[in-house]
ZAMARGU-4260 file (C-alpha; in steps of 0.2 Angstrom, whole numbers, plus 5000, padded with zeros to 4 digits):
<rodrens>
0) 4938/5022/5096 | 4923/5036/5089 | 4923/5043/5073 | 4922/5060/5083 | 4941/5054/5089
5) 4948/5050/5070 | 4957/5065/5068 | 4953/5076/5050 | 4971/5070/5043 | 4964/5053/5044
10) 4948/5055/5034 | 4953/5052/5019 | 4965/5037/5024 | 4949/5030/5032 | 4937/5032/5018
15) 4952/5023/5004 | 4958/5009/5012 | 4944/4997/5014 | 4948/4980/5005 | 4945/4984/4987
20) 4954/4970/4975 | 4960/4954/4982 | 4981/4956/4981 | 4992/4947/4970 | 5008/4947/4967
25) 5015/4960/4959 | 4999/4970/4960 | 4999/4990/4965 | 4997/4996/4978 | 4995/5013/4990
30) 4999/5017/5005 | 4990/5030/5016 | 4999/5041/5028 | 4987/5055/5035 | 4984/5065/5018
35) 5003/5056/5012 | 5002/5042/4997 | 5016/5031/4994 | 5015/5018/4979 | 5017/5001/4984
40) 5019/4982/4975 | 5014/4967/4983 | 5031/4956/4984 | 5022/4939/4992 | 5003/4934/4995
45) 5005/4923/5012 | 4986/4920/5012 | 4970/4927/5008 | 4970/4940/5025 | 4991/4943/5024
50) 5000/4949/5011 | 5021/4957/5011 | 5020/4975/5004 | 5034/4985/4998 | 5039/5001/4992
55) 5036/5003/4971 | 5054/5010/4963 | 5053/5026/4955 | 5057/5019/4939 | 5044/5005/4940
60) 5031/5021/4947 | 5037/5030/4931 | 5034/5017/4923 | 5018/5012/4930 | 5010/5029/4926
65) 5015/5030/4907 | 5004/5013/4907 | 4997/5006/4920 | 4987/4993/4907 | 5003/4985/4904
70) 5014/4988/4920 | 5021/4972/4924 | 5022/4970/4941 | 5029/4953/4944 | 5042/4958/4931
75) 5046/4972/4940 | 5048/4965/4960 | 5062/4952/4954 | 5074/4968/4955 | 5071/4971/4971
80) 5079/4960/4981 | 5096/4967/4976 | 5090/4984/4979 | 5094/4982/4999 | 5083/4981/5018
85) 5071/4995/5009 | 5062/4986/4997 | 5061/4969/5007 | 5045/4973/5014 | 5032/4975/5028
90) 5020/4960/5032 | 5002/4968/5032 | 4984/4959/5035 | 4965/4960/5033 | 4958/4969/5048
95) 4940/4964/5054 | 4934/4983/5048 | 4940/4979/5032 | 4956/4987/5031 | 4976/4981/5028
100) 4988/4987/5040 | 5005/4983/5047 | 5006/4966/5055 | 5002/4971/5073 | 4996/4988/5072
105) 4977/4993/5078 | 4964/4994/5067 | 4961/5014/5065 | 4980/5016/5066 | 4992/5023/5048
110) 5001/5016/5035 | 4983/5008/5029 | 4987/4998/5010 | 4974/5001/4996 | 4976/4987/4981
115) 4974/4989/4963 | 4983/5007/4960 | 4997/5016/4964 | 5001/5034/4969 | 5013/5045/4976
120) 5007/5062/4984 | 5015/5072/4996 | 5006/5086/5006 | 5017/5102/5002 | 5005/5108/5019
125) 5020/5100/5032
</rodrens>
């Protein structure tokens, strides 16, 4: 694939998501979907190149923005498992371009996970 073939949605998924903090437990995340943000946690560290993502609750988001300094994460994923299929996660892994994606997804494909911050943003555009 070209750069001339990554569509303009993509850009900014693209340009974010290159591996920027090595994941942890607990950690934020975001995940990018075309110009979509979703925040993330890191539930399990498998190995340094794959990781098992999950959703963030909105509380623990709320909680998150008021002080992220403080947020604690590994606190926070201990709830989750009670909270049903959603939050048990998707197994992502370090791409050779420097990117995390789904577990068997191609490299310039969606859903791409940044570490160290969370966000949510929706596009009101769609």
């Amino acid at each position: 694939m070209t750069v001339s073939s990554i569509s303009h949605a993509c850009i900014n998924e693209v340009m974010n998501t290159r591996a920027n903090e090595t994941p942890k437990v607990g950690m934020p995340a975001t995940m990018f979907v075309g110009s979509d943000r979703y925040a993330m946690i890191v539930l399990e560290v498998k190995s340094p190149k794959k990781v098992i993502v999950t959703y963030m609750h909105d509380t623990d988001y709320e909680a998150y923005i008021k002080d992220p300094e403080h947020f604690d994460g590994e606190e926070a994923i201990k709830k989750y498992k009670n909270f049903g299929s959603y939050y048990q996660g998707t197994e992502y892994t370090l791409r050779k371009n420097g990117r995390w994606l789904p577990k068997g997804s191609g490299l310039w494909e969606t859903c791409s996970v940044r570490f160290g911050s969370a966000d949510n943003y929706r596009d009101p555009c769609f």
